[in-house]
SEVORO-270926 format. One line per 10 residues: their letters; for each residue x, y, z of N, C-alpha, C. Coordinates in nm, 4 decimals. Each point is the difference from the previous one (the first is absolute). Example, Ala and Ser with C-alpha at 12.3 -4.5 7.8 and 13.67 -1.06 7.14 Angstrom:
BEGIN
AS> 1.3190/-0.5690/0.7800/-0.0890/0.1190/0.0000/0.0900/0.1200/0.0000 ~ -0.0350/0.1050/-0.0720/0.0820/0.1190/0.0060/-0.0770/0.1090/0.0730 $
//
This chain:
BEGIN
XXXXXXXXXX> -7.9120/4.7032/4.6245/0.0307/-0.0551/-0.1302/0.1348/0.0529/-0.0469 ~ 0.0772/-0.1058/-0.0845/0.1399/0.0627/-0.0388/-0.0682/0.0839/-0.1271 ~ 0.1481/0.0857/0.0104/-0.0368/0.1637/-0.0995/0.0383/-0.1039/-0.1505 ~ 0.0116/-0.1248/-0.0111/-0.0016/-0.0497/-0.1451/-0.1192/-0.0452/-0.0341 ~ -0.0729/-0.0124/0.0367/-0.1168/-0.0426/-0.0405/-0.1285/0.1346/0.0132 ~ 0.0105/0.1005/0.1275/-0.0502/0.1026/-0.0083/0.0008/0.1330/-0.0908 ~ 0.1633/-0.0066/-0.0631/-0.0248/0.1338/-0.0691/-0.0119/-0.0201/-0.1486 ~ 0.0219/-0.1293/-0.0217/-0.0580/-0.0798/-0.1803/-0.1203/-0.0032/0.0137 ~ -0.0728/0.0248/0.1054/-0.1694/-0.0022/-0.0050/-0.0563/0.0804/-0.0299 ~ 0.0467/0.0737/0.0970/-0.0644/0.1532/-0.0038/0.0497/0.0781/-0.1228 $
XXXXXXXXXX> 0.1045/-0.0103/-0.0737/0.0297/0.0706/-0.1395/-0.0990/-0.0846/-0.1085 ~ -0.0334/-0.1148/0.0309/-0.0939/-0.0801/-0.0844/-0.1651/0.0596/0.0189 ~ -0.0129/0.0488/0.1234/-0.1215/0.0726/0.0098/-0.0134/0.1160/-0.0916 ~ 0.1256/0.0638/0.0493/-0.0357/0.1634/-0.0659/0.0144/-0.0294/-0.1457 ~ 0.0641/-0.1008/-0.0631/0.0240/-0.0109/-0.1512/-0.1664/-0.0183/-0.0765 ~ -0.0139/-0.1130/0.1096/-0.1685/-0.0620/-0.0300/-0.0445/0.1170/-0.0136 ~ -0.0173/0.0913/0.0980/-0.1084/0.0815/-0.0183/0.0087/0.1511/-0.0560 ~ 0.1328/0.0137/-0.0298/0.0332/0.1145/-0.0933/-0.0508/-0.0875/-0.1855 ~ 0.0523/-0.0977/-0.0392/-0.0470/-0.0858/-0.0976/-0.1651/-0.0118/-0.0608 ~ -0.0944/-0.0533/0.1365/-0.1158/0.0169/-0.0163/-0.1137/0.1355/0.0107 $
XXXXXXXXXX> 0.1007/0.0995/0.0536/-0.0366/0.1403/-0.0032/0.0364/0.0684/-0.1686 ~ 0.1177/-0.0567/-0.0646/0.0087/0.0213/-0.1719/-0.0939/-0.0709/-0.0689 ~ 0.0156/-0.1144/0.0472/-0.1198/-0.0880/-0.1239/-0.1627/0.0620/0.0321 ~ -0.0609/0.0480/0.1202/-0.1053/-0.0060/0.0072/-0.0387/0.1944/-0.0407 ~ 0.0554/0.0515/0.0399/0.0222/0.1386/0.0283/0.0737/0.0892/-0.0861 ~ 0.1232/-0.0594/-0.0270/0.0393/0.0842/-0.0636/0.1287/0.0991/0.1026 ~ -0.0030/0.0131/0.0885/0.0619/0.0145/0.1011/0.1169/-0.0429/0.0073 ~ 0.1370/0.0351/0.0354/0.1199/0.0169/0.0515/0.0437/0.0868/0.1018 ~ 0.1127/-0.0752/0.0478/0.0496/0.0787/0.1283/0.0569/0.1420/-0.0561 ~ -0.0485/0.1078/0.0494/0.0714/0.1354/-0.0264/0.0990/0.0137/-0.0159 $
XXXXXXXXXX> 0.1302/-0.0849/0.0330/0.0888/0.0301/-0.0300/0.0597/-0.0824/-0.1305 ~ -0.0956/-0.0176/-0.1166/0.0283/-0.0882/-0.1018/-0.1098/0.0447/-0.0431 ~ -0.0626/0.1200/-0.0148/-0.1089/0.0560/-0.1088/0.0348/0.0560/-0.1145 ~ 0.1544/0.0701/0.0119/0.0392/0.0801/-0.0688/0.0152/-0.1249/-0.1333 ~ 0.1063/-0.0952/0.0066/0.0373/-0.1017/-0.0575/-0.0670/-0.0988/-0.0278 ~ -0.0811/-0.0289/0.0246/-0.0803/-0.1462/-0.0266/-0.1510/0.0356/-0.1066 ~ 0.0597/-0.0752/-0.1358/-0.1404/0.0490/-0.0917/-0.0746/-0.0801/-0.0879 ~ 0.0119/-0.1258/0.0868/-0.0842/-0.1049/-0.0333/0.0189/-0.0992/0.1485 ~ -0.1145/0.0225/0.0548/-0.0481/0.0018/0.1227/-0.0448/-0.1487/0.0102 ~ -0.0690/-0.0647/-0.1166/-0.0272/-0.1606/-0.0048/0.1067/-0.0890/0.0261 $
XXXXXXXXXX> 0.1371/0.0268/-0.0701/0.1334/-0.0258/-0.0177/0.0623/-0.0063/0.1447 ~ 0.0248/0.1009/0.0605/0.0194/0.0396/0.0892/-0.0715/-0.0738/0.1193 ~ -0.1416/0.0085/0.0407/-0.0353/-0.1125/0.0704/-0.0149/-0.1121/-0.0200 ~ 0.0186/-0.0687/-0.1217/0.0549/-0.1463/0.0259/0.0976/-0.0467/0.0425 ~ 0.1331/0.1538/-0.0213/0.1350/-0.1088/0.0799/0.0026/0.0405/0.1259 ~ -0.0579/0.1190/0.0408/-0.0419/0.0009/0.1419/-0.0588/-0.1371/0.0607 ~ -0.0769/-0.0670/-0.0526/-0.0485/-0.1273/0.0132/0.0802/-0.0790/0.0296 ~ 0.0973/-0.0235/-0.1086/0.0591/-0.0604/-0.0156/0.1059/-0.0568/0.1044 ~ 0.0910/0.1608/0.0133/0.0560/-0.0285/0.1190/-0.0561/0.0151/0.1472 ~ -0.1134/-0.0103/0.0183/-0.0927/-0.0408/0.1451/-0.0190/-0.1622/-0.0230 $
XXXXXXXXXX> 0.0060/-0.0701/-0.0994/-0.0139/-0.0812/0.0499/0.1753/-0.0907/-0.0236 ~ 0.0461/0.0551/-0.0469/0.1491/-0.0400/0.0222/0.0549/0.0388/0.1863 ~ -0.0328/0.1324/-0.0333/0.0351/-0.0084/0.2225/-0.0948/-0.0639/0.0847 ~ -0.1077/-0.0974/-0.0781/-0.0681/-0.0683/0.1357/0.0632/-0.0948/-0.0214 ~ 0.0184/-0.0970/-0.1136/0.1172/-0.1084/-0.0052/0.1023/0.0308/0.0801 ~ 0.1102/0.0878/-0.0269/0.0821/0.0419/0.1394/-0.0102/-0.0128/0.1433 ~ -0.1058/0.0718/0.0101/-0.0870/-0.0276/0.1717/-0.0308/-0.1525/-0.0034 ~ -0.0572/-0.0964/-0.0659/-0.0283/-0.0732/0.0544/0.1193/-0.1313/-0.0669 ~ 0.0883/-0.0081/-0.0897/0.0724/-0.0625/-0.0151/0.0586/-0.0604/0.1409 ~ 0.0354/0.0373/0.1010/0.1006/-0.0254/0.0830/-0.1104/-0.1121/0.0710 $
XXXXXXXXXX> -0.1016/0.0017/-0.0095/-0.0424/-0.0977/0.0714/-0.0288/-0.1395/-0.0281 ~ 0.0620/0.0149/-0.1230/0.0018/-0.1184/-0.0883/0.0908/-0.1511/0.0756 ~ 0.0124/-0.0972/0.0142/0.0915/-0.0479/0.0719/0.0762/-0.0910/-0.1012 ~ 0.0258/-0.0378/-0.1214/0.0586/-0.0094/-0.1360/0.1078/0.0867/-0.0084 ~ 0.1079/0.0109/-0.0188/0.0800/0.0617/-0.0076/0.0331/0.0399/-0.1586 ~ -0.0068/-0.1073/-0.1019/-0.0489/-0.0091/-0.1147/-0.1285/0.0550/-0.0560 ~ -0.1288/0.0426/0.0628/-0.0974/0.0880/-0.0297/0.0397/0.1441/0.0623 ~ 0.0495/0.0058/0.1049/0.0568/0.1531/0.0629/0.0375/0.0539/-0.1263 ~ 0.1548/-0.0885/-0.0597/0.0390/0.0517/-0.1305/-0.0862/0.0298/-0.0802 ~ -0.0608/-0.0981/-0.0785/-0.0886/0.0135/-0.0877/-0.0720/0.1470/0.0062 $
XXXXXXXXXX> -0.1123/0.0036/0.1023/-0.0577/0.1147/0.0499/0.1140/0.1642/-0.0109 ~ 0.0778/-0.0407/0.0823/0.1126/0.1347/-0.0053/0.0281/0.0399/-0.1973 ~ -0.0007/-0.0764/-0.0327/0.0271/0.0134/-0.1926/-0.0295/0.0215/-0.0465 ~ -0.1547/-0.0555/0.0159/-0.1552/0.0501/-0.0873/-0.0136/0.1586/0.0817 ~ -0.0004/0.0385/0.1341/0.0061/0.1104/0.0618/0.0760/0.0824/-0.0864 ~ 0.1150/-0.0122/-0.0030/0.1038/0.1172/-0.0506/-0.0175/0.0159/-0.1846 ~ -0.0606/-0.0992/-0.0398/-0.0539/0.0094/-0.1467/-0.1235/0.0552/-0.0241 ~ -0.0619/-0.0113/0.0851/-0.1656/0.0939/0.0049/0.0735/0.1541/0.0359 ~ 0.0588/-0.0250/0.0574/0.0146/0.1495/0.0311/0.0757/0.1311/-0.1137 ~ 0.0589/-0.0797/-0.0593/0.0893/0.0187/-0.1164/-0.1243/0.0198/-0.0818 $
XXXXXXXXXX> -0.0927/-0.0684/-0.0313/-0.0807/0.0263/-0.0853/-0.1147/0.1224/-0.0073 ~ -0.0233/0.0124/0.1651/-0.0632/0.0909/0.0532/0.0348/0.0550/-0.0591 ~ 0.1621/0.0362/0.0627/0.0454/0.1607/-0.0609/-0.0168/0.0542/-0.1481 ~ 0.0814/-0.1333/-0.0509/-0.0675/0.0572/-0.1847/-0.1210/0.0672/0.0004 ~ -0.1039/-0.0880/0.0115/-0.1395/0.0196/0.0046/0.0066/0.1738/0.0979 ~ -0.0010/0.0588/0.0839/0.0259/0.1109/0.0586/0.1146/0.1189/-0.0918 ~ 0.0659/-0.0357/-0.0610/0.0913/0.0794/-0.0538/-0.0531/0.0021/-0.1782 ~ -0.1235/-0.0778/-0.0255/-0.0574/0.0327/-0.1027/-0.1280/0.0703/-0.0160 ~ -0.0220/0.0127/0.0701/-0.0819/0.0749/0.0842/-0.0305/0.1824/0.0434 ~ 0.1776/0.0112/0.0158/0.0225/0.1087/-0.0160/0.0771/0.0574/-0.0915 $
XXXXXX> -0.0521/-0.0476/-0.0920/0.0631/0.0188/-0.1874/-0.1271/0.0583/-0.0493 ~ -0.0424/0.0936/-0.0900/-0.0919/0.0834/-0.0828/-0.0297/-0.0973/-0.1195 ~ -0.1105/-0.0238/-0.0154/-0.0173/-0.1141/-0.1081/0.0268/0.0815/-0.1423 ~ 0.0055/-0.0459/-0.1284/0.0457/0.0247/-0.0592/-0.0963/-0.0298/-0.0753 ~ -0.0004/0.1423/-0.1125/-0.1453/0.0061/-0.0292/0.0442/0.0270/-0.1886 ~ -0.0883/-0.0710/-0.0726/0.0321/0.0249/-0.1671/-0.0837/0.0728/-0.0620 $
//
């Protein structure tokens, strides 16, 4: 398999399942325990961007050249959103 479609997968795995290890668990990768303090937040854009890198992985097999795009856009905008969603996440809620 070409490494474009293999390594958008496999980062879509580990996202998936670092994501569904926050929402269910409570759980994060050790090296984001220190920082991350709203863990719900946090695994949704983990989510988020797993399923933005399976679009990636499987975009190319699209044979539309006009949906490739499409797909590649909505991809790079999910992912963007992920991150918000991940970088709010590791913000301290704010308490009155």
């Amino acid at each position: 398999m070409d490494r474009y479609v293999v390594v958008p997968g496999a980062i879509a795995l580990l996202f998936a399942a670092g994501g569904i290890a926050a929402l269910r668990t409570g759980w994060v990768f050790p090296w984001l325990r220190a920082r991350v303090h709203r863990t719900g937040l946090h695994g949704r854009g983990q989510l988020l961007m797993a399923a933005a890198f399976a679009v990636q992985a499987l975009a190319p097999f699209s044979d539309e050249r006009a949906l490739r795009s499409g797909l590649g856009i909505a991809s790079v905008l999910a992912l963007l959103a992920g991150l918000v969603l991940m970088v709010l996440g590791q913000r301290p809620r704010h308490e009155r």
